[in-house]
C-alpha positions as CSV (number, residue, x, y, z in Angstrom):
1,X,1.9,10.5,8.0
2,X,3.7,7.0,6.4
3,X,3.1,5.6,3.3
4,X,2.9,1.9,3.8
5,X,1.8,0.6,1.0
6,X,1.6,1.5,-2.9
7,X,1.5,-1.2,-5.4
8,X,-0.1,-0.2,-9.0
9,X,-3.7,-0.7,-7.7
10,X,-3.5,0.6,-4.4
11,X,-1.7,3.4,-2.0
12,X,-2.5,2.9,2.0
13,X,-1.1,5.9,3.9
14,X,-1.3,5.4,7.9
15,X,-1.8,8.8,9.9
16,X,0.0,8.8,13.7
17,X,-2.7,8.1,16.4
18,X,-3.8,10.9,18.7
19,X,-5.1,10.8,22.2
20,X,-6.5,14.3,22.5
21,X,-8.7,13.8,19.2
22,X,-11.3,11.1,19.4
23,X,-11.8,10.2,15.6
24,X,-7.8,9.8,16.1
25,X,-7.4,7.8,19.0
26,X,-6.5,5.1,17.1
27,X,-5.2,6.7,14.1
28,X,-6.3,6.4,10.9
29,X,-5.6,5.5,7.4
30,X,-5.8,6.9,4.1
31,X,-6.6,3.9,1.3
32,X,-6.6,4.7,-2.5
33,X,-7.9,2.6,-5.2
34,X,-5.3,4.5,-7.9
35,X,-7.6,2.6,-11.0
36,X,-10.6,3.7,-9.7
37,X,-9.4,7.5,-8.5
38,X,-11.2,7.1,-4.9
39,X,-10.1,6.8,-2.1
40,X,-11.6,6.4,1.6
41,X,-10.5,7.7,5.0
42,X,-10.8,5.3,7.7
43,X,-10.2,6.2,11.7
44,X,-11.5,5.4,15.6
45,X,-12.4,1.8,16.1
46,X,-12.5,0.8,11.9
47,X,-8.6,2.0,12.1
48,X,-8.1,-0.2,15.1
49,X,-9.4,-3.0,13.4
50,X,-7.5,-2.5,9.7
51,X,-4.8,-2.3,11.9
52,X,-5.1,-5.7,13.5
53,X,-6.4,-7.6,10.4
54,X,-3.3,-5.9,8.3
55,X,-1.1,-7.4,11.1
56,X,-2.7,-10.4,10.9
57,X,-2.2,-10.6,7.0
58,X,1.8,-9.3,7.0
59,X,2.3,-12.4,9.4
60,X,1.3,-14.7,6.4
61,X,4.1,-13.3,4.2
62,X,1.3,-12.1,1.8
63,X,1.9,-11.5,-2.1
64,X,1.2,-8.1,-4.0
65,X,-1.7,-10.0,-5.1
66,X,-2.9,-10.5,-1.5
67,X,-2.8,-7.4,-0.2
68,X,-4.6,-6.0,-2.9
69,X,-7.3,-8.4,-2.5
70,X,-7.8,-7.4,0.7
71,X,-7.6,-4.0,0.5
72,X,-10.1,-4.2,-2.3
73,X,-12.8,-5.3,0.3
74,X,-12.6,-1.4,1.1
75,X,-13.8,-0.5,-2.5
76,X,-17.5,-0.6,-1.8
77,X,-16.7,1.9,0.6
78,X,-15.0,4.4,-1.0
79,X,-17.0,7.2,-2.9
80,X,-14.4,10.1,-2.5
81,X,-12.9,10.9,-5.8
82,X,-9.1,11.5,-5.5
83,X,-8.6,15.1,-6.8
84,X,-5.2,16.4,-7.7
85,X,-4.2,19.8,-7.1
């Protein structure tokens, strides 16, 4: 587990892929809208795909500003409440 990404609005922890568990195969990622306190788990093919479009964005030597932007396209999707313990 690495945590690469935490600016104040958002935390994006990536999670090691793992061929002998299929909802892992591709790894996964852990995004967190910290404003909001939700976060959502993403993994198997939707992993594979953040993957490649955050690759795509680093290669544009994004802002802060842009990477939160995109990472707030995940907000509709993210109805687990972040719960401390």
């Amino acid at each position: 587990m690495n945590l690469i990404y935490n600016s104040d609005q958002y935390s994006v922890v990536e999670f090691v892929a793992d061929g002998n568990r299929e909802s892992m195969r591709f790894g996964g990622y852990e995004i967190m809208d910290k404003s909001g306190k939700r976060e959502i788990f993403i993994g198997g093919t939707l992993a594979e795909a953040f993957r490649k479009d955050v690759e795509d964005l680093i290669a544009t030597e994004p802002s802060v500003e842009d990477i939160d932007t995109f990472l707030g396209k995940y907000d509709a999707l993210m109805s687990q409440p972040v719960v401390l313990h």
